[in-house]
C-alpha positions, 0 to 999 in steps of 0.5 A: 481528540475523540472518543469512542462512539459505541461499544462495536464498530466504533472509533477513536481518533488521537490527534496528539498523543502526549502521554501513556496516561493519556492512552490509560483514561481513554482506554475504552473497554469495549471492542474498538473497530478503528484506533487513529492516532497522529503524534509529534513523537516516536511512538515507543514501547511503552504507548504500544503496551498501553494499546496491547492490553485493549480488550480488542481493536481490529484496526490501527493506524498511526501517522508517526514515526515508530519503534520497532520493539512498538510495532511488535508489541501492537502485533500481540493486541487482540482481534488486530486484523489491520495495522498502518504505520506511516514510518519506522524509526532508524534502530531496532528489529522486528525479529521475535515478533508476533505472528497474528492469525487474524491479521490481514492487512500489513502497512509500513512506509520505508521499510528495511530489507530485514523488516521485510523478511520478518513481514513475510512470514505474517501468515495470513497476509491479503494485503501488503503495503511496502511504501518506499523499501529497501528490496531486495530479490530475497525479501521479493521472493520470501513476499511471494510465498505468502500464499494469501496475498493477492494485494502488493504495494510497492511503491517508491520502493527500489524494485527494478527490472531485475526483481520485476521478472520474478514479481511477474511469476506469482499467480495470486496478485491481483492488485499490484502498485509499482509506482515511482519504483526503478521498472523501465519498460523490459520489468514492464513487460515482465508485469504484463504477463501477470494476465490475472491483474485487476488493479495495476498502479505503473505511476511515475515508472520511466516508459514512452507512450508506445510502452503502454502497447503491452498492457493490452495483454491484461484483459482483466485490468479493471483499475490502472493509474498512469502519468508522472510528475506535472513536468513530465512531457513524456506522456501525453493525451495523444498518445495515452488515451487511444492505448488506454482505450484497448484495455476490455475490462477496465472500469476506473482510470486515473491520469495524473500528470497527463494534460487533458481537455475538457473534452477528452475528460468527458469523453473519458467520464462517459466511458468509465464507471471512475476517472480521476484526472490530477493536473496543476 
């Protein structure tokens, strides 16, 4: 448990929450920058409206498993610009939920097709992080009409080929995580005309080596993160890293799952600013 620091940019971490009485006397009637808390169990209603009478938190995060009606109650918490949720619990909706001007960043891990369709019509959205959901091309496409967003997490979700055609229409994503979804190499090749990505996570899709030929279509990709599972033996240092080396702008890589020499690793280091190789 800690406690907050100082009236502004501070931080209140809450490793085991227990109780709304517990959230009462830590309330810290100032202006909360970041609100963290990890709890046992599903966080309810009740515990949200504790937080929601706060004077101000500009950012929460919450590692448990969440109500609906809780999560709609914490949208109307003042100054509230950045909200994660690791989970949702099985029951409820999110219709009738606030709408926050200032919120900007949006994450939820296993989110419902409906969830989304309310997610989407958040305003002010940046960004949006939609781990392992239930899509569907409505919910897509209504994501897409977020005019602001410009950073969309899907990983784990159930996009396909299908959906990643009408992914690639949008203009504004610049930052953009597929991995681990259903794209095979034709929702690939609908990713790559997306020519304004700078940050593009294609982890765990289901492509070969000579796939990656199309990603030298991004001139502007700075950030790319690329391998599979430590099992995987599709992908390998021969026939990555020569396609990776055609990438202009790129600037920070991650490898996982692709075996790598110490040399290679070097090499590698040498020519970019960030490289992150996980390998067990």
């Amino acid at each position: 448990m800690g406690d907050a620091q100082t009236p502004e940019h501070s931080r209140l971490s809450i490793d085991a929450l227990s109780s709304t009485r517990q959230l009462r006397a830590l309330n810290p009637h100032t202006p909360l920058d970041e609100l963290h808390i990890s709890s046992g169990r599903v966080f309810n209603v009740k515990l949200a409206r504790e937080i929601s009478g706060w004077q101000s938190v500009r950012k929460i995060v919450l590692w448990s498993k969440t109500t609906r009606a809780a999560l709609r109650e914490l949208l109307a918490t003042p100054g509230l610009q950045d909200i994660y949720v690791s989970s949702l619990h099985d029951h409820g909706s999110l219709n009738g939920m606030p709408r926050p001007a200032n919120l900007h960043r949006f994450a939820c891990g296993w989110p419902a097709r409906t969830d989304l369709l309310h997610i989407a019509d958040l305003p002010n959205l940046v960004a949006l992080s939609a781990e392992y959901a239930k899509l569907s091309s409505g919910a897509l496409n209504r994501i897409l009409a977020i005019e602001s967003l410009t950073d969309l997490d899907l990983e784990g979700s159930t996009l396909d080929d299908d959906m990643a055609k009408d992914l690639a229409t949008s203009q504004n994503i610049v930052r953009l995580d597929i991995g681990a979804t259903r794209v095979g190499p034709a929702g690939l090749r609908h990713i790559c005309q997306m020519t304004q990505l700078k940050e593009l996570d294609i982890w765990a899709l289901d492509i070969r080596e000579s796939d990656l030929d199309m990603l030298a279509a991004l001139t502007n990709l700075e950030y790319l993160s690329v391998g599979g599972c430590d099992e995987q033996e599709v992908l390998t240092a021969k026939g990555v890293l020569p396609r990776i080396a055609k990438l202009p702008s790129l600037k920070r890589l991650w490898l996982d799952g692709i075996a790598l020499t110490d040399g290679e690793i070097a090499d590698l280091k040498q020519r970019y600013e960030e490289v992150q190789v996980t390998f067990f």
